[in-house]
C-alpha positions in Angstrom: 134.7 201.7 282.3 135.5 198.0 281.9 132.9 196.3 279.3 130.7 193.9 280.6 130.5 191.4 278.0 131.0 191.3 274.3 127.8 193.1 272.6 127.6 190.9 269.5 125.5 188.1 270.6 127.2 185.6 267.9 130.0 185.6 269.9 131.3 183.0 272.6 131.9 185.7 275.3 128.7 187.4 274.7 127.1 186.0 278.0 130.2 186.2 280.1 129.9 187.7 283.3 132.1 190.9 284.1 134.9 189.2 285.5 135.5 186.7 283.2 135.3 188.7 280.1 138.3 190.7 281.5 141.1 189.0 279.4 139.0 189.4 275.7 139.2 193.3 275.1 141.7 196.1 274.4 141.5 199.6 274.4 140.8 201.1 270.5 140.6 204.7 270.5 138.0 207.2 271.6 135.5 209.4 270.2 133.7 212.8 270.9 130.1 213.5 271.3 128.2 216.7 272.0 126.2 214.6 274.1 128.5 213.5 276.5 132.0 214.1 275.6 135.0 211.9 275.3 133.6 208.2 274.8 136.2 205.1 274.7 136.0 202.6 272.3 137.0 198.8 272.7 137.7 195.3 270.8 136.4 192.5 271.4 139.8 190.2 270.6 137.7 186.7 270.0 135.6 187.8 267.4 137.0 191.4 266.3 133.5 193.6 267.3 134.1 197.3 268.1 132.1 198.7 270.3 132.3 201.8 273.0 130.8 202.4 276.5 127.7 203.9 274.9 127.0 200.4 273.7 126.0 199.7 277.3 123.9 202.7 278.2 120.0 203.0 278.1 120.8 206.0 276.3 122.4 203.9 273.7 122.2 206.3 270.5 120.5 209.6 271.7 121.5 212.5 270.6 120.0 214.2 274.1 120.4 213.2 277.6 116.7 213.4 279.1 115.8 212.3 283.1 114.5 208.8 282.8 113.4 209.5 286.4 111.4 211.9 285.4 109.9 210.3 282.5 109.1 207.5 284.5 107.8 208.8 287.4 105.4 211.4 285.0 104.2 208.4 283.2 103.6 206.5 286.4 101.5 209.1 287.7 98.7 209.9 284.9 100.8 212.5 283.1 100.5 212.2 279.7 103.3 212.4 276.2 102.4 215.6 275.9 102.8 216.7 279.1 106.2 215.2 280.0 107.5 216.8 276.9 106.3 220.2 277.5 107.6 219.3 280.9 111.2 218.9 279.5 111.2 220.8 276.7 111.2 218.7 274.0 109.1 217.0 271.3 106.5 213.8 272.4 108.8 211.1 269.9 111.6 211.8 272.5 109.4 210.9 275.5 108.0 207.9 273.6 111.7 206.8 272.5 112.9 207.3 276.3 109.3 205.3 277.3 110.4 202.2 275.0 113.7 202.3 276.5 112.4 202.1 279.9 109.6 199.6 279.3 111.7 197.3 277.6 114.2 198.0 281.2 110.9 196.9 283.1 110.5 193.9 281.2 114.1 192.5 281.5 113.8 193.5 285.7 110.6 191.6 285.7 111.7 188.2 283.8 114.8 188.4 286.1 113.2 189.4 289.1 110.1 186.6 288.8 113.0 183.6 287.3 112.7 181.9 290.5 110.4 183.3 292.3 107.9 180.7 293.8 104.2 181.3 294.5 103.3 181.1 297.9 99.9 183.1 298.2 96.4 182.3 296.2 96.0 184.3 293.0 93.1 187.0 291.8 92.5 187.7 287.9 90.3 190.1 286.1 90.2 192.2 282.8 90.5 195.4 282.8 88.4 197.4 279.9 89.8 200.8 278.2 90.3 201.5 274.3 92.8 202.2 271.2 92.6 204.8 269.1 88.8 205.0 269.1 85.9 203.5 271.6 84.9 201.5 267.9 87.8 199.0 269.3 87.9 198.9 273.1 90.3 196.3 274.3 90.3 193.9 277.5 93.8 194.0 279.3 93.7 190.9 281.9 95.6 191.5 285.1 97.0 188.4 287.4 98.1 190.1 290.8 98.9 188.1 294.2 96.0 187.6 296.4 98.3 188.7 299.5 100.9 190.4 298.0 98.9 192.5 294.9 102.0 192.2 292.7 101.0 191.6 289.7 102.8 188.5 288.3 101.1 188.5 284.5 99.0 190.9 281.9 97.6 190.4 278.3 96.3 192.3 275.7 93.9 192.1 273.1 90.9 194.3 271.3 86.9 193.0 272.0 84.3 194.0 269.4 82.2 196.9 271.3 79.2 195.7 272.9 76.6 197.5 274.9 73.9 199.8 273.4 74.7 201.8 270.2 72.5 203.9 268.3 71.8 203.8 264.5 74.1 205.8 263.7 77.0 204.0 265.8 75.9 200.6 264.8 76.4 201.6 260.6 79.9 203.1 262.1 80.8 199.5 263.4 80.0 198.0 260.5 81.5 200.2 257.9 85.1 200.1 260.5 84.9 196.1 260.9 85.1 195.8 257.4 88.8 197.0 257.7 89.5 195.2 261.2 87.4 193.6 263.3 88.3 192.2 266.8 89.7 188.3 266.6 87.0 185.9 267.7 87.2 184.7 271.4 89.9 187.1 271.9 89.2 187.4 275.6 89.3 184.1 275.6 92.5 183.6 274.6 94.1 186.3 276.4 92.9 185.6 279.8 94.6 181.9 279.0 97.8 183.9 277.9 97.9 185.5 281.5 97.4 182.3 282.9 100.1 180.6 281.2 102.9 181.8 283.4 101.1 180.0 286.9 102.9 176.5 286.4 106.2 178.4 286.4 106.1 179.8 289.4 103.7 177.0 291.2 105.6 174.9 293.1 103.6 172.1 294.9 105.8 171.1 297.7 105.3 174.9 298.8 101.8 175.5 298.1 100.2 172.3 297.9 96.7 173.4 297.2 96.6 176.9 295.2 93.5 179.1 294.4 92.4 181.9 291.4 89.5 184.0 292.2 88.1 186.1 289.4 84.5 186.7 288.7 81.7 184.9 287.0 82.5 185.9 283.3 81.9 182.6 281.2 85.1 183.0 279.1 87.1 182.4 282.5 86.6 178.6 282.9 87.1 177.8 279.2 90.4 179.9 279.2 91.8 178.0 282.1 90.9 174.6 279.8 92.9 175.6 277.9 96.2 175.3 279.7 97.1 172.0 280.4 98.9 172.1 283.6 96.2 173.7 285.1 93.4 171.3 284.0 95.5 168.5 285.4 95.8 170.2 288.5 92.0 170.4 288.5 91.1 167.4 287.7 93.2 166.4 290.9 92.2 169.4 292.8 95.3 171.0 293.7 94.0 174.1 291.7 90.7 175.3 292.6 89.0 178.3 290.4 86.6 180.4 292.9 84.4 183.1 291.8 83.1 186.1 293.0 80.0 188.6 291.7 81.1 191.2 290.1 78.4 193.4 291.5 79.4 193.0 295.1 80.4 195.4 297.2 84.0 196.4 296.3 85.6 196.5 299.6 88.1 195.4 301.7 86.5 191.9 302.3 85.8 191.2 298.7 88.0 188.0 297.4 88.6 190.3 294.3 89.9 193.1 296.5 93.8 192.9 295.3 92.6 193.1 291.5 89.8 195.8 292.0 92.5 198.1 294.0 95.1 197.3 290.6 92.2 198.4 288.2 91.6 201.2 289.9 95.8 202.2 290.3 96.0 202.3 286.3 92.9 203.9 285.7 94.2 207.2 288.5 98.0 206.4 286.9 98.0 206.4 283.0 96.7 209.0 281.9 95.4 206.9 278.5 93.1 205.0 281.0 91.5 208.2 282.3 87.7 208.3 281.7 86.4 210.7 279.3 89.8 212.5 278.7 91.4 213.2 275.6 94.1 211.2 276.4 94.2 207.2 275.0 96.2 204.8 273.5 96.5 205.6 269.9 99.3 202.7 269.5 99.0 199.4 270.5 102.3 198.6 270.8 103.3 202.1 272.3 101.0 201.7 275.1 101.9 198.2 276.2 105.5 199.7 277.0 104.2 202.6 279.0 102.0 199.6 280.3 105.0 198.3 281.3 106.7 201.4 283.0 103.8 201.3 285.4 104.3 197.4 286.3 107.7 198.1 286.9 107.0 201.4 289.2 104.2 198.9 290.9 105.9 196.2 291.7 109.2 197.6 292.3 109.0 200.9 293.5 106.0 201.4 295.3 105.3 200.7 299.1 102.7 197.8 299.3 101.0 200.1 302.0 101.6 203.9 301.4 100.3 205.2 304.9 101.9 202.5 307.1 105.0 203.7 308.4 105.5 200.0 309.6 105.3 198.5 306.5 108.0 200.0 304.0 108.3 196.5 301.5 107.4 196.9 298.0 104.7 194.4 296.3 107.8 192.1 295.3 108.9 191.9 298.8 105.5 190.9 300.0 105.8 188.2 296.8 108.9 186.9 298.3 111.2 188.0 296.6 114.1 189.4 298.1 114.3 193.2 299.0 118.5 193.2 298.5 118.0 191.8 294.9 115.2 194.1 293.9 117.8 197.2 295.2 120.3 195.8 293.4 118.9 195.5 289.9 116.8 198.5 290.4 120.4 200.5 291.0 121.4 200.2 287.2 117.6 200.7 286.0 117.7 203.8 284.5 121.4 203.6 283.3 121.7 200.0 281.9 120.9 198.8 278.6 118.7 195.5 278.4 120.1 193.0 275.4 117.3 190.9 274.3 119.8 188.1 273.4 120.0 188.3 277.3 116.7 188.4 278.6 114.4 185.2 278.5 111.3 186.5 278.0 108.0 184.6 277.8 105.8 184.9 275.0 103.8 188.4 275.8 106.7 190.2 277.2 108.6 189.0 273.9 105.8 190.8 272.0 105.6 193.8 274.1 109.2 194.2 273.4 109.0 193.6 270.0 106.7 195.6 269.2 103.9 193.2 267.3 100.4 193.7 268.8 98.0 195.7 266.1 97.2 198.5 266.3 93.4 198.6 264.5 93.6 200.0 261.2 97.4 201.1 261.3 98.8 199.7 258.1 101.9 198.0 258.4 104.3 197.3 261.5 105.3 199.6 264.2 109.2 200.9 264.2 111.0 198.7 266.4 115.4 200.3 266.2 117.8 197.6 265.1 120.1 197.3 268.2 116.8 196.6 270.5 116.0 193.4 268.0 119.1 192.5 267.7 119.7 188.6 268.7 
């Protein structure tokens, strides 16, 4: 095994590619495991780290090999925690370690895979309602998926106050619970303007001159897009054009808001926390966004764009444009490589998602987040 590049990001080498980090380590020893066996160790010779080939594994400091695969494709297909780990025999923190692992793997394949990527289809936006550890605090997750293409370029998160119709009882619950937390005002809001946040990125005009977002008639929409100032330039020159739809129309094949019905309706049959009336949910925030995040990866990535074609064998990012060799090439070290944050340039959601920071309502104090996946 030759080491990549130097693991301590303070060093010079540290983003080096393979080949030229050659000349700066030497061999220093071995050790055993009962995991794995013999593991070598190695020097960095500019700035004197010690490190071994474990350092470089997604399996970085297990003390149990368990099938990523597995866990991946169980949690991509509406199994839940509990589940899996009966599944494999061993205890739900193990799947949810293995889970972080892999969702923070799907966030470094998406920020590398999207870098360049340049739109070249209209967009579709939408929230998507479930809950977090009780329907007190449902939460709005907004999805921005290709019009052409349904891969889904962007999501946020936040929690809503629960609306609708309550009785007594239910309303004196609220009450006494919002005195501990209580949903930010114009959450949605700000969320849906999160997701949007990532559109002058990718937008470039000389390809796609005039450039469309349909969603549907909710009155927080046209404030949120306001609120980002590239696209309320591009409005007020009308490159960008925001289109609506009813919500109440018939959700078929012809509606404008087909590609982000047909995602709503993927995580609520895929994640099992999404399931209606089920015992299963989200009872961490921060947990949850990275098993989010397994199932973008396995969408995008992974997953024909039409299942019962047999013409058609491209993935969502292929139909996106971006190239089918590079998507087989970065998802060959998927479930074996380790993702270095100091590595990854994440934007601002993906950078909390890996991080660990959303709340959690009424969790006192942060969620555990291990040192070598912070470490910058």
């Amino acid at each position: 095994m030759q080491p990549p590049f130097c693991p301590n990001p303070r060093c010079s080498h540290h983003r080096d590619s393979p080949e030229s980090y050659l000349p700066y380590w030497k061999p220093a020893g071995f050790y055993t495991t009962l995991v794995v066996g013999v593991v070598m160790r190695f020097r960095c010779s500019s700035c004197g780290k010690g490190f071994s080939e474990r350092t470089f594994s997604i399996d970085y400091y297990t003390k149990r090999t368990l099938d990523l695969h597995e866990i991946h494709r169980a949690l991509s297909q509406s199994e839940s925690l509990s589940s899996v780990a009966r599944h494999l025999g061993c205890s739900v923190d193990s799947v949810q370690n293995r889970a972080d692992r892999l969702g923070r793997a799907a966030l470094a394949l998406h920020t590398d895979l999207t870098g360049e990527l340049r739109l070249a289809e209209h967009l579709v936006a939408d929230g998507f309602e479930s809950f977090d550890r009780s329907q007190y605090f449902p939460n709005q997750i907004n999805i921005l998926v290709g019009k052409k293409s349904q891969f889904l370029y962007a999501a946020t998160h936040t929690t809503i106050r629960r609306k609708g119709r309550m009785t007594p009882g239910q309303q004196k619950m609220r009450h006494r619970l919002e005195r501990v937390y209580r949903a930010p005002p114009r959450a949605l809001e700000q969320s849906f303007a999160r997701a949007l946040e990532d559109i002058p990125a990718h937008w470039n005009q000389a390809v796609l001159p005039h450039l469309e977002l349909w969603t549907d008639e909710h009155q927080a929409y046209p404030r949120a897009i306001a609120a980002v100032p590239a696209l309320r330039a591009a409005t007020v020159d009308g490159s960008f054009v925001h289109r609506t739809c009813p919500s109440k129309a018939p959700r078929n094949l012809y509606n404008p808001l087909f590609p982000v019905n047909y995602y709503d309706r993927e995580l609520r049959k895929d994640i099992a926390a999404f399931r209606r009336e089920s015992t299963c949910f989200t009872r961490n925030v921060a947990n949850g966004l990275l098993r989010f995040s397994i199932h973008m990866a396995y969408h995008n990535y992974q997953k024909r764009f039409r299942v019962h074609d047999g013409t058609n064998t491209s993935v969502h990012a292929a139909m996106a444009g971006i190239a089918a060799e590079r998507v087989d090439e970065r998802l060959a070290g998927f479930y074996e490589q380790r993702p270095f944050l100091s590595k990854v340039r994440l934007n601002t959601e993906s950078r909390k998602i890996w991080l660990k920071t959303s709340t959690t309502p009424l969790k006192v104090g942060p969620t555990f987040v291990p040192a070598y996946a912070r470490l910058e």
